[in-house]
C-alpha positions in Angstrom: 9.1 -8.3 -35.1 6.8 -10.2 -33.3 5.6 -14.1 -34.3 2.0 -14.5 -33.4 0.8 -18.0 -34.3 -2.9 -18.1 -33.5 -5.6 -16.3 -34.9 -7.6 -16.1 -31.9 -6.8 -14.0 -29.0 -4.5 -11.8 -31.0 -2.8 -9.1 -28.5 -5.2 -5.5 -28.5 -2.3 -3.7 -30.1 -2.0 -5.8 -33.4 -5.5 -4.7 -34.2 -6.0 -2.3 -37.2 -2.8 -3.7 -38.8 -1.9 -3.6 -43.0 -1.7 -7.2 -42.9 0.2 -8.9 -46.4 -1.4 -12.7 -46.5 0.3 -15.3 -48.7 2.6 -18.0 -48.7 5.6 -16.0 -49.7 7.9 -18.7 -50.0 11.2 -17.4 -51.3 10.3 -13.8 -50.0 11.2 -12.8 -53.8 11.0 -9.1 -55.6 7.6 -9.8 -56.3 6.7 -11.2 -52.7 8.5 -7.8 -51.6 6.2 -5.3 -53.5 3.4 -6.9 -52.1 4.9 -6.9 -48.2 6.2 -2.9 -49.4 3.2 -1.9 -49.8 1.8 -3.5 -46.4 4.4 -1.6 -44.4 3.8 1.4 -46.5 0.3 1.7 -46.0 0.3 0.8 -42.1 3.0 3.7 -41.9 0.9 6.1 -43.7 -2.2 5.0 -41.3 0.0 4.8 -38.3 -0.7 0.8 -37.6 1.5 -2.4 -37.1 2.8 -3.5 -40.6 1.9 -7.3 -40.9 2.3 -10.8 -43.1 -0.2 -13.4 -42.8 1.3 -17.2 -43.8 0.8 -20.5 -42.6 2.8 -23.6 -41.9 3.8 -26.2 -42.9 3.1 -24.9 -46.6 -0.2 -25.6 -48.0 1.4 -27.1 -50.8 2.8 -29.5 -48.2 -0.3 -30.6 -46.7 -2.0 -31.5 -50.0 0.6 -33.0 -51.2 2.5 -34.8 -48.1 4.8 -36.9 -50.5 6.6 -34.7 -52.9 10.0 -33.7 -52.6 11.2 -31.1 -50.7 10.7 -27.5 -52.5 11.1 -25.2 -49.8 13.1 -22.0 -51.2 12.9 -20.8 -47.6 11.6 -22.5 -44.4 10.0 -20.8 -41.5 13.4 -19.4 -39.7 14.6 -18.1 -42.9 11.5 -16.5 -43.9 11.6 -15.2 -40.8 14.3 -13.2 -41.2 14.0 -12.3 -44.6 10.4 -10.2 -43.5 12.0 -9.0 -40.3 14.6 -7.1 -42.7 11.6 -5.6 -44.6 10.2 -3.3 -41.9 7.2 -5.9 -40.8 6.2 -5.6 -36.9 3.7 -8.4 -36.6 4.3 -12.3 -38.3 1.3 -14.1 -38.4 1.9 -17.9 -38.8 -0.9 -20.1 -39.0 -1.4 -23.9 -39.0 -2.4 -25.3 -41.8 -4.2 -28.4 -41.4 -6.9 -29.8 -42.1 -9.7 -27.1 -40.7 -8.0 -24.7 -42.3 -7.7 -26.2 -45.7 -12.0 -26.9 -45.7 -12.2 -23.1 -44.3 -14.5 -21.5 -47.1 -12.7 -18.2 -48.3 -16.2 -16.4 -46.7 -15.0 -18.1 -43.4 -11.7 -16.9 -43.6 -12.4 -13.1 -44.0 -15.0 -13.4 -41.1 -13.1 -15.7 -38.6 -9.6 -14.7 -39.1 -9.3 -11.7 -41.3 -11.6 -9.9 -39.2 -13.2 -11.4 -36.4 -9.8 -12.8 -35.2 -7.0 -10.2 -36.4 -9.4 -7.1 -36.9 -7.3 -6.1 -39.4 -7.5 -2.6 -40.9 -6.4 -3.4 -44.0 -5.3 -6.6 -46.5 -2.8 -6.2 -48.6 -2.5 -9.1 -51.6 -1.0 -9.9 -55.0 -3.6 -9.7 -58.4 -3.5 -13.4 -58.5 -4.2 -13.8 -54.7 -6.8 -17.1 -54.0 -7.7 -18.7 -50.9 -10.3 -20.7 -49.0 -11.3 -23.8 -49.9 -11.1 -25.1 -53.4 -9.4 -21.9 -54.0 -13.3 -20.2 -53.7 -11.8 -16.6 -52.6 -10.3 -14.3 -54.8 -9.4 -10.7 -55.1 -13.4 -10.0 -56.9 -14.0 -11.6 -52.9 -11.8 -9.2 -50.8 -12.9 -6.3 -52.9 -16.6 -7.0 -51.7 -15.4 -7.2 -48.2 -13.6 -4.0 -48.8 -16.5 -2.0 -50.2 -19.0 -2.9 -47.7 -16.2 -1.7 -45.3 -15.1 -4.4 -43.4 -11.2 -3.3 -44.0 -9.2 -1.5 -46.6 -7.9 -3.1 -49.6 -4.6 -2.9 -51.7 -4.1 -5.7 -54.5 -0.5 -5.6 -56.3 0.1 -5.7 -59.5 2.4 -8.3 -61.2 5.9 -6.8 -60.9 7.9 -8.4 -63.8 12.1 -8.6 -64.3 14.0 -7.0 -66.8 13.2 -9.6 -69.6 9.3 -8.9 -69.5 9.1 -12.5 -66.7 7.4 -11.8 -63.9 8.9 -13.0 -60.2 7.8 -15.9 -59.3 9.1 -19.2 -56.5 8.3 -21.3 -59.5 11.0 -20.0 -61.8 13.5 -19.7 -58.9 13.2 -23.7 -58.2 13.7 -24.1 -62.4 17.3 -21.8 -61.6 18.0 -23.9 -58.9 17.5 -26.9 -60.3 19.1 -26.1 -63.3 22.0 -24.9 -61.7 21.8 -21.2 -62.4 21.8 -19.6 -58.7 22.6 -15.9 -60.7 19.3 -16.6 -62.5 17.9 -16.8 -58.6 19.6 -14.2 -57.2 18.3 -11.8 -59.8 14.4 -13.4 -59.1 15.2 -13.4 -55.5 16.8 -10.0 -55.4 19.3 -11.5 -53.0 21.9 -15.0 -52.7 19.6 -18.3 -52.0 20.6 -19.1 -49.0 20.0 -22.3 -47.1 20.8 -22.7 -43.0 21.4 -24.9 -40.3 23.5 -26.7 -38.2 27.1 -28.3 -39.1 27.0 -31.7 -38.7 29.8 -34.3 -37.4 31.2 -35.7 -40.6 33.7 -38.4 -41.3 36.8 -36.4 -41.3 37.0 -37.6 -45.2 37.7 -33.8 -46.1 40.4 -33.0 -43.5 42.6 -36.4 -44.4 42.9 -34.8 -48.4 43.5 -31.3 -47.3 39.8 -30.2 -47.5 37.9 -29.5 -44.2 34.3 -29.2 -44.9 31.0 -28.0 -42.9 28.4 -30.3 -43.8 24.5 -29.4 -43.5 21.6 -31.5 -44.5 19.4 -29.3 -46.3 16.1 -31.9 -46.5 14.3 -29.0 -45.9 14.8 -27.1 -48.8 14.5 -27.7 -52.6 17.3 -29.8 -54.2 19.4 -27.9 -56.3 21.6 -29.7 -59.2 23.8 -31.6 -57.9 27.4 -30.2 -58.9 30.3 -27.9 -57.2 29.4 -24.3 -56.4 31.3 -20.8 -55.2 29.2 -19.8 -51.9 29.7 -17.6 -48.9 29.0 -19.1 -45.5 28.2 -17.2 -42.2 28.2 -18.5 -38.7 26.4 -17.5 -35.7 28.3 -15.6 -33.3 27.5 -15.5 -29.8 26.0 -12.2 -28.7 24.2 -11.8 -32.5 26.0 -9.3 -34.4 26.3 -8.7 -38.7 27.2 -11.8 -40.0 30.9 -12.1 -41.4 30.5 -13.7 -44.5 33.4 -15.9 -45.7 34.2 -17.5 -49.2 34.2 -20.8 -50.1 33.6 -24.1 -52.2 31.0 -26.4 -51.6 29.7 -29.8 -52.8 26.1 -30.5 -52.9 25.5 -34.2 -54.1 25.6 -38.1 -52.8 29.9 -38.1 -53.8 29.9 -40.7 -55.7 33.5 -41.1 -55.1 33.0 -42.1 -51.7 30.1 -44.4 -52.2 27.6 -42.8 -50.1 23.8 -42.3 -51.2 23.2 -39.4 -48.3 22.8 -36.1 -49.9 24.9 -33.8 -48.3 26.3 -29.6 -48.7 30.1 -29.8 -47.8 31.2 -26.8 -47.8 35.2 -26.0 -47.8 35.6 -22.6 -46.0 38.8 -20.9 -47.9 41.7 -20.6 -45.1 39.7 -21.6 -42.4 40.2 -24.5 -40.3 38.6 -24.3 -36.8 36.1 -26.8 -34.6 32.6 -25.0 -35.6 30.5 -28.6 -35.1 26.7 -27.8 -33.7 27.1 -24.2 -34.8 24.0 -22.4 -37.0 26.0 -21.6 -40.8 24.1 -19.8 -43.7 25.7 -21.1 -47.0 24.6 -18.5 -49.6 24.9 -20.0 -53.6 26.7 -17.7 -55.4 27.3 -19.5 -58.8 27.8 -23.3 -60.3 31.5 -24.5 -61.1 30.6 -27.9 -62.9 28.5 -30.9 -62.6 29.0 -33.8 -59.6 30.9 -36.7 -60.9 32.7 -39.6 -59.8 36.4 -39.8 -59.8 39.1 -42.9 -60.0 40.4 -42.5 -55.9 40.9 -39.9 -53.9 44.3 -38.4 -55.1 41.7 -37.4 -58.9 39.1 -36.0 -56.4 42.0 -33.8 -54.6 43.5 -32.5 -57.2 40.0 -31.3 -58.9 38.7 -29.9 -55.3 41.9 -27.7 -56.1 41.2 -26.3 -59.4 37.2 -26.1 -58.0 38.6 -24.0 -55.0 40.4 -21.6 -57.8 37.7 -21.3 -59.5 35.1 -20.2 -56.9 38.1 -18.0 -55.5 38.5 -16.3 -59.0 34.2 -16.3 -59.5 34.2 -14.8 -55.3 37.2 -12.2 -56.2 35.1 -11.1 -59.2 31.8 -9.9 -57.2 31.1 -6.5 -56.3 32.2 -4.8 -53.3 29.2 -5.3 -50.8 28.2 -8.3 -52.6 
């Protein structure tokens, strides 16, 4: 997959592609119908497959201090759409030209003066331009005077009649109910990035942890949770995933106020500092809470590290 981040001089060879345009954060099931039928139509026509996003999130931009509530930053969107079968990543910046870009400016500049792409391919609740000014009513005008084909996605809904959406995967999240996300997401939430140096806390009580910030992403409940972890290996390769516990929270215990995912990898006790770790959520053991000393806080890491074993043990072969 190839990451193109400018609209203008796009390479000859990208023209013509069945380009899906949206935010897609979370790359959920409903995010993959739409990006499905992008790659299915650009097979069928014999074109690049395509996604059209932008960075940082618009959401982001208008709003510059709320919280973070990221379900998946560039790099892991990134991968997420590679998996799908897409051939061409278009990341735009989003800043303030874009954001006062009328949605008539968009289809002419970028859509087709700058991607000359063959067709779009968008969700039925699809707006964009400024003040939101561009709908679907707007691309199907463009699409029947012929400037490019058109295929608008129907809402896909879940087994209980919801349909997918990031919003109700943040409400799982926060409510610590990661099945609830996996089922919207179609996958584990996963967050990733680099272990940190830590104090050494963990390995004095009989608990090495990886720690990762995760400021990047949305804050989940704070509370113990059963996850799988992957490292980068050098020379690529699958990823081995291994099972663990992990603690996302300030631990109170300890008296710090940083929030922090430590993350105790089950029989595993090697030097992995600096290295690039996925931590995928699997399920929630209990709430965070403070403890009297550190001898109370051992002994519960131990009955949390049986019961993610027993909850990992449980999960399907493949998982």
């Amino acid at each position: 997959m190839r990451l193109i981040r400018t609209w203008r001089e796009v390479p000859a060879d990208a023209a013509g592609a069945a380009v899906a345009v949206g935010n897609f954060d979370g790359v959920h099931e409903g995010h993959r119908a739409v990006i499905g039928a992008a790659v299915e139509a650009a097979r069928a026509a014999g074109t690049p497959a395509g996604v059209l996003t932008f960075e940082p999130h618009p959401r982001t931009w208008f709003r510059p201090g709320q919280p973070p509530f990221r379900l998946t930053p560039l790099r892991s969107k990134v991968r997420q759409l590679e998996a799908l079968g897409v051939d061409l990543l278009f990341v735009l910046p989003f800043d303030e030209t874009m954001a006062g870009r009328t949605a008539e400016a968009f289809v002419d500049d970028i859509l087709v003066g700058g991607l000359g792409v063959g067709r779009v391919v968008v969700g039925y609740d699809f707006v964009f331009g400024k003040g939101r000014g561009g709908s679907v009513a707007t691309l199907e005008g463009c699409s029947a005077a012929g400037r490019f084909g058109l295929t608008v996605v129907p809402a896909v809904d879940d087994e209980t009649g919801g349909s997918y959406s990031s919003t109700r995967i943040r409400q799982a999240l926060r409510d610590g109910d990661p099945a609830t996300a996996a089922a919207l997401l179609g996958r584990y939430w996963e967050i990733e990035g680099h272990v940190l140096p830590g104090d050494r806390r963990g390995r004095t009580i009989g608990f090495p942890t990886a720690n990762l910030d995760i400021s990047d992403y949305l804050q989940p409940r704070f509370g113990v949770y059963a996850v799988l972890i992957a490292l980068d290996e050098p020379g690529g390769g699958p990823p081995d995933w291994l099972p663990g516990v992990a603690n996302l929270g300030k631990r109170p215990t300890i008296g710090d106020d940083k929030v922090l995912l430590e993350v105790n990898i089950f029989g595993f006790d090697r030097d992995i500092y600096g290295r690039l770790a996925r931590v995928r959520f699997v399920d929630y053991v209990r709430p965070e809470r403070k403890f009297e000393g550190l001898d109370a806080l051992k002994a519960q890491i131990a009955k949390d590290a049986a019961a993610a074993r027993r909850i990992i043990a449980a999960l399907p072969a493949g998982r």
